[in-house]
C-alpha positions in Angstrom: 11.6 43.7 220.8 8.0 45.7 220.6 5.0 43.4 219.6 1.1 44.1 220.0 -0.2 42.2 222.7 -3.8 41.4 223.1 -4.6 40.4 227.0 -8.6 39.8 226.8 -10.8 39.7 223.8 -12.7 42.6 222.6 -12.5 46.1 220.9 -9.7 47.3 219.1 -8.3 49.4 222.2 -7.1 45.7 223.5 -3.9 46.0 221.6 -1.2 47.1 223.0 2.0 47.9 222.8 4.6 46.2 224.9 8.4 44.7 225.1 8.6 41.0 224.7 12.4 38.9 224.4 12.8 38.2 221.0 11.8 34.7 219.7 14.9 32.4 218.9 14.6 29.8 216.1 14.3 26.1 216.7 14.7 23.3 214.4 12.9 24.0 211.2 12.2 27.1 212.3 13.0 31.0 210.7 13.4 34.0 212.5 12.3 37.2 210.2 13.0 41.0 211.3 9.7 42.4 210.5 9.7 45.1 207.9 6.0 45.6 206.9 2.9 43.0 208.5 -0.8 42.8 207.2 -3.9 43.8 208.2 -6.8 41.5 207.8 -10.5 41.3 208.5 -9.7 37.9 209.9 -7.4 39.3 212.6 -10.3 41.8 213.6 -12.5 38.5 214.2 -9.8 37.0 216.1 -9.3 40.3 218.4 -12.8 40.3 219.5 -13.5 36.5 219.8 -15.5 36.0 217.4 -13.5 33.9 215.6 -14.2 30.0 215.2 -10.8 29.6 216.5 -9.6 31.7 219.8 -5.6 31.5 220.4 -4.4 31.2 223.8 -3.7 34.7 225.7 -2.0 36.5 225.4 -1.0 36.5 221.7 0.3 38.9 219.4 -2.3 38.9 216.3 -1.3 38.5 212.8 -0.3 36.1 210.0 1.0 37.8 207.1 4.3 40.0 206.8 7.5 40.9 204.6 10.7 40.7 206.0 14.6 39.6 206.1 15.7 36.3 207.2 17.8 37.1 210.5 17.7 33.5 211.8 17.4 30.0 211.0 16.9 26.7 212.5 18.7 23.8 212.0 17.5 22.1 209.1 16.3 24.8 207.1 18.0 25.7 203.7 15.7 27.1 201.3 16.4 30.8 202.9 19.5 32.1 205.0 19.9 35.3 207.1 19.3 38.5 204.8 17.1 36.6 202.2 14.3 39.0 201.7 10.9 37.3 202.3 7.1 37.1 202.9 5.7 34.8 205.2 2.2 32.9 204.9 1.8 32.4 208.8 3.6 32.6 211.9 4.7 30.8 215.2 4.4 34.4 217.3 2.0 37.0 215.3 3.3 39.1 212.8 2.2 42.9 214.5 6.2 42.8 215.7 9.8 43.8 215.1 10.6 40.1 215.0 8.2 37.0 214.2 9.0 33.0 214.0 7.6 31.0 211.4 7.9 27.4 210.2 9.9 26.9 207.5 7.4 25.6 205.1 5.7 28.8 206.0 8.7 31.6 204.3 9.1 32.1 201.0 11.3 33.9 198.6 10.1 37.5 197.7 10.6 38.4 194.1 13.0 41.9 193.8 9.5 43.6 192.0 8.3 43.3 195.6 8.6 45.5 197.8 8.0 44.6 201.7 4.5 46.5 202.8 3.5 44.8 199.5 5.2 41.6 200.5 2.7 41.7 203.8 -0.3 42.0 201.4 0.3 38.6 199.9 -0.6 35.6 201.6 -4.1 36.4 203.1 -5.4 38.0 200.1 -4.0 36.2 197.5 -4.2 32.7 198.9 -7.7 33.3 199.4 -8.2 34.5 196.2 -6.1 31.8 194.6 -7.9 28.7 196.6 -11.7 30.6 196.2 -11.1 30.6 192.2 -9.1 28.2 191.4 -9.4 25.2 193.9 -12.9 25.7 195.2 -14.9 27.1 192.4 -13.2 25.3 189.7 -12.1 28.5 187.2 -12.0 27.6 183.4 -10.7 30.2 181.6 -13.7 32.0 179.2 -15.4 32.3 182.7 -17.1 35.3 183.7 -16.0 36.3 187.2 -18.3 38.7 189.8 -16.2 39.8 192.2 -18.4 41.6 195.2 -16.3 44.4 196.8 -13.2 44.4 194.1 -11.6 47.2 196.0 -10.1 45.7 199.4 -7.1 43.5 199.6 -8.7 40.0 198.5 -11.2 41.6 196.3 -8.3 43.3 194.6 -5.9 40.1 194.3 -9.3 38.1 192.9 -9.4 40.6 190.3 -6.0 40.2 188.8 -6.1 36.5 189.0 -9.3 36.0 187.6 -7.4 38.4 184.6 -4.0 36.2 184.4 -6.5 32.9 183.9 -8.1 34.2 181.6 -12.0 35.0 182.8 -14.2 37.9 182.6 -14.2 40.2 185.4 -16.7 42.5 186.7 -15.6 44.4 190.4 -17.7 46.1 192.6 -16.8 48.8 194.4 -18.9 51.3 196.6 -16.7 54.8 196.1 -15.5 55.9 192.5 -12.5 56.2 194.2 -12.3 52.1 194.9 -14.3 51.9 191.3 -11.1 53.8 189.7 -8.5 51.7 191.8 -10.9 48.3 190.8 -10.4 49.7 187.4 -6.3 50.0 187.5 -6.4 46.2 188.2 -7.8 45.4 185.1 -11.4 44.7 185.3 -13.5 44.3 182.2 -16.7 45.9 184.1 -17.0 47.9 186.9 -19.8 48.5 188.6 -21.7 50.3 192.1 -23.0 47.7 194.2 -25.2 50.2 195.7 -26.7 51.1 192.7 -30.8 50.7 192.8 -30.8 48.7 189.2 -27.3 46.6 190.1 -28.6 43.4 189.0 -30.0 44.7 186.1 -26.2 46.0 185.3 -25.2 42.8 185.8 -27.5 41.2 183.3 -26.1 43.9 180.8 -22.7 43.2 180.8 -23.3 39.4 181.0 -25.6 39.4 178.2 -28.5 38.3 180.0 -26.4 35.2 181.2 -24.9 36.0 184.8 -21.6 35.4 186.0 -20.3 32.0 186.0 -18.4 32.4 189.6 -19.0 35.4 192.2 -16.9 35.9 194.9 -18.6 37.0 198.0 -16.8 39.3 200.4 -20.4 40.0 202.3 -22.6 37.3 202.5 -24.9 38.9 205.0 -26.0 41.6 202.4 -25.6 40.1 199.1 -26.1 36.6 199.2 -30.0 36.6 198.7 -28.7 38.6 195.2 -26.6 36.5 194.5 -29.1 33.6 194.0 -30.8 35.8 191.6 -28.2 37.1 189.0 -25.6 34.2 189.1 -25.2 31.9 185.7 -27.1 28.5 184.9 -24.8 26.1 187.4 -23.1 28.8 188.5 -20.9 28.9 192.0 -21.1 31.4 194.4 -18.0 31.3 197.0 -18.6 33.3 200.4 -14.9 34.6 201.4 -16.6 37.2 203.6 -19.9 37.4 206.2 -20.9 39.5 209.0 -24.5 38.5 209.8 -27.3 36.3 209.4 -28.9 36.4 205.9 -32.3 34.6 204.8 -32.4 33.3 201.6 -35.0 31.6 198.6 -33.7 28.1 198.4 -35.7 27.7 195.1 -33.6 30.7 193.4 -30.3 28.3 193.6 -32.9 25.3 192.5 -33.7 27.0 189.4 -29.9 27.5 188.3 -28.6 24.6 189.5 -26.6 26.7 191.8 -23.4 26.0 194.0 -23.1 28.1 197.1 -19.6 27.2 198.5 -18.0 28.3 201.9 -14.6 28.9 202.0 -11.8 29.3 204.9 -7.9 29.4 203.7 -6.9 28.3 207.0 -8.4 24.8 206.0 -6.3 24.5 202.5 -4.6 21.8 202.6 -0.9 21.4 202.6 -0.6 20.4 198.5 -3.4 23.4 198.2 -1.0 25.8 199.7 2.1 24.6 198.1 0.2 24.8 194.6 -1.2 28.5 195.7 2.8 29.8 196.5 4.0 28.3 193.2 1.9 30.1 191.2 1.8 33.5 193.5 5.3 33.6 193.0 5.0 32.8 189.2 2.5 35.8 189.0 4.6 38.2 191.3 7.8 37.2 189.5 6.4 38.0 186.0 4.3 41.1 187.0 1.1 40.0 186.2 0.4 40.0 190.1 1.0 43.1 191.8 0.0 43.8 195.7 -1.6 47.5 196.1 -1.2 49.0 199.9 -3.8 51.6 200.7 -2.5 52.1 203.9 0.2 52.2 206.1 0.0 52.7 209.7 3.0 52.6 212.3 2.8 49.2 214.5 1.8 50.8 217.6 -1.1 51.9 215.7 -2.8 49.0 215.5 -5.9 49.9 217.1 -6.6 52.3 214.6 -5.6 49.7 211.3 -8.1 47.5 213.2 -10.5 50.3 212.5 -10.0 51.1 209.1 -10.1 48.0 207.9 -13.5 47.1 208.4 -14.7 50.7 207.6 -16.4 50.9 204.3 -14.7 51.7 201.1 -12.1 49.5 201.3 -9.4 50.5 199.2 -6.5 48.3 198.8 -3.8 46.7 202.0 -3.8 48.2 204.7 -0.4 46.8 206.6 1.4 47.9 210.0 4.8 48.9 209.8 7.5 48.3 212.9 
């Protein structure tokens, strides 16, 4: 089968296409023919080593895809061969014909769904999910900030924050993302590059600030934050590229919670609570994936590219 290899660590030229023997499925194990994977910032942090965790090379990058079963293990019955499905993490990267999962890891995919959106749904929504739900505590009557509503997890934080009932502003730096931030329902939308931002903020919040912000760049905004979020209001950083000095004393004066966040340590009752009620959403339409982009698998150098360009604007996924 083709995969995308990466060798050494670095720029996005390391991947490369190459011919690898397909995986075959041990116990408690599923073998899925690829039809659509994601594209995360994540996996661009991976590819160039920056990552707090480096995989052994060589490795094909690459955690989140939709699929067909074409394989299982013994012991798994929850799926069979030509089960459609998206995965939430693989055995053998998902930037390939065919990936291996663990079976805990594959999960039904509602007919709405089609596969590039399928690959849009664990990375995103997960980390949506566990930012807003576990982490900062959502109560519904909230009023939710979310920085960068655009890209793939600002997108699936919107229509969460919508289906438990909080107030959503999205941020988006085009008025093409701000239309698309729009479509997904948010109450406000707003330019984060606007000179009087925080004073649009105040607006729309009546003076208050939001109650929760979700923080795709912590290395530009953070400071900010501090300054417009609510009275005890949390601030979870999903996203960060830098160093950032802050004013302690503006998070004093609120009562302020700033929380870091990292899906990959949910736990295992997190993640099982997060699927249940991803697949409730997807199943009833009130969650709905939106792909930007699709690029062919031996593309990848150039997904790599776009999605860390600015103006993100929805998933961007590779397809085999």
């Amino acid at each position: 089968m083709k995969a995308i290899r990466v060798c050494e660590f670095g720029e996005p030229s390391v991947l490369k296409m190459e011919n690898v023997p397909d995986p075959v499925p041990g116990p408690g194990q599923v073998l899925i023919a690829v039809k659509a994977a994601g594209v995360n910032p994540v996996d661009t942090y991976i590819r160039a080593g920056t990552y707090a965790k480096r995989p052994a090379l060589p490795y094909t990058p690459g955690s989140d895809a939709g699929g067909v079963v074409e394989a299982v293990g013994a012991g798994v019955t929850h799926v069979r061969p030509g089960d459609r499905v998206y995965v939430s993490g693989t055995l053998t990267g998902a930037y390939a014909e065919k990936a291996l999962s663990e079976a805990a890891r594959v999960h039904p995919l509602p007919d709405r769904i089609g596969f590039p959106q399928a690959a849009g749904i664990y990375v995103p929504y997960a980390t949506a999910y566990q930012s807003l739900v576990h982490l900062a505590r959502a109560r519904s009557g909230d009023t939710l900030l979310v920085h960068g509503a655009s890209g793939g997890v600002g997108g699936a934080s919107v229509q969460i924050g919508r289906a438990v009932g909080l107030t959503v502003i999205g941020t988006a730096g085009t008025e093409r993302g701000r239309q698309l931030v729009r479509e997904q329902g948010a109450h406000h939308v707003l330019d984060h590059h606007a000179a009087d931002f925080a004073a649009q903020v105040g607006n729309v919040t009546n003076g208050r600030g939001p109650d929760i912000i979700l923080e795709m760049l912590a290395n530009v905004n953070l400071a900010k934050d501090l300054q417009i979020v609510a009275h005890r209001g949390r601030i979870v950083v999903i996203g960060n590229r830098g160093a950032i000095e802050i004013n302690p004393r503006d998070g004093m004066a609120k009562d302020a919670t700033i929380q870091g966040m990292l899906l990959f340590n949910a736990t295992d009752d997190e993640l099982r609570r997060i699927h249940a009620a991803l697949y409730a959403g997807f199943e009833n339409g009130s969650l709905l994936p939106v792909v930007g982009s699709e690029f062919r698998l031996e593309d990848a150098p150039k997904a790599h590219e776009a999605v860390m360009a600015p103006g993100a604007f929805g998933k961007i996924v590779l397809i085999p």
